[in-house]
N, C-alpha and C positions, 0 to 999 in steps of 0.2 A: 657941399654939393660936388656931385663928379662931373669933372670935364674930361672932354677924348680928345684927344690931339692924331689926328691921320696922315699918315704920308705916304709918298711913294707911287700916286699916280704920275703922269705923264703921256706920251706921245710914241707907240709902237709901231709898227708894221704887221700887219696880217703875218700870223704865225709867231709870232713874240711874246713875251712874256714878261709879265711885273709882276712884284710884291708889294702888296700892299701891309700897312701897319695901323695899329691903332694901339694909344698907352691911354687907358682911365689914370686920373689922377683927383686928389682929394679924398674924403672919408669914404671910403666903402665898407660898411656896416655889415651887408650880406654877402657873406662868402660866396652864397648859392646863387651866382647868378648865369644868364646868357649873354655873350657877347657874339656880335655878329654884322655881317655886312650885306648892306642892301644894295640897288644900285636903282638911279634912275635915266631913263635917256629919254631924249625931247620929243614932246608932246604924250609921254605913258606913264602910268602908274609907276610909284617906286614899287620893284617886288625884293625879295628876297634874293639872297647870293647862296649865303652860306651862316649856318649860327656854330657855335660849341659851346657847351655847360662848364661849369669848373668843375665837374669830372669828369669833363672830357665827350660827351655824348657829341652826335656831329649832327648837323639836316642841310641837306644839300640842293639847292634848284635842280631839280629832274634834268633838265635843260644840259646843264652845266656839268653835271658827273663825269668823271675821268680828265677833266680840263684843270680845274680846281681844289684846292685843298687848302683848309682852313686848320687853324693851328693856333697854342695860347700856352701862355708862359704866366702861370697865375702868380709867379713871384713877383712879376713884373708886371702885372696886371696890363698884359697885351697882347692883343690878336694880330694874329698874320695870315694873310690871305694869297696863295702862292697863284698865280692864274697864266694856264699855261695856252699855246695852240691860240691865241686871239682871234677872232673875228671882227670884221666891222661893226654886228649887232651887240658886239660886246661894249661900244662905245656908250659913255652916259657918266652921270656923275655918283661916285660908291661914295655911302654913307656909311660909317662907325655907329652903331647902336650897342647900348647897355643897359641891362633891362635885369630888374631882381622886382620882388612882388611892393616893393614901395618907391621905385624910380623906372623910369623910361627915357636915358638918354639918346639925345644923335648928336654925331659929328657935325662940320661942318660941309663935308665932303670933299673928296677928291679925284678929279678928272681924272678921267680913261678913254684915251682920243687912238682909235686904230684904224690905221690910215697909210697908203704907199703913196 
């Protein structure tokens, strides 16, 4: 079974910037997958961050473009999500997903609090 392990949320200031991470670990059978991050903030829908393929293809929340840049190291089987210029509506908690056409992981999440 694959687990993700996330880090690197925390607590910024309007205009700040974190990375975030995410390592699958265990059998990963198909090479061909998406890896990707969602986010959810209180009381909305999780939507979409940002995905990439393991060859690289990218999909980016419309929203987000030019803030954001999503990145993956398939030796290491992990995603990196660079998030720049923060907002407060940026605040919510980012889920790690991994998804190939026989599994649909999440993370456990992790907090993204921007805030002065």
């Amino acid at each position: 079974q694959v687990q993700l392990a996330e880090s690197g949320g925390g607590t910024v200031q309007p205009g700040g910037s974190l990375r975030l991470s995410c390592t699958a670990s265990g059998k990963i059978f198909n090479h061909n997958n998406i890896m990707g991050w969602y986010r959810q903030a209180p009381g909305k829908q999780r939507e979409l961050v940002a995905s990439i393929s393991s060859n690289g293809g990218t999909n980016y929340a419309s929203s987000l473009k030019g803030r954001i840049t999503i990145s993956r190291d398939n030796g290491e089987s992990t995603v990196y999500l660079q998030m720049n210029n923060l907002k407060p509506e940026d605040m919510g908690v980012y889920y790690c997903n991994f998804w190939d056409p026989q599994l649909d992981i999440w993370g456990q999440g992790t907090q993204v609090t921007v805030s002065s």
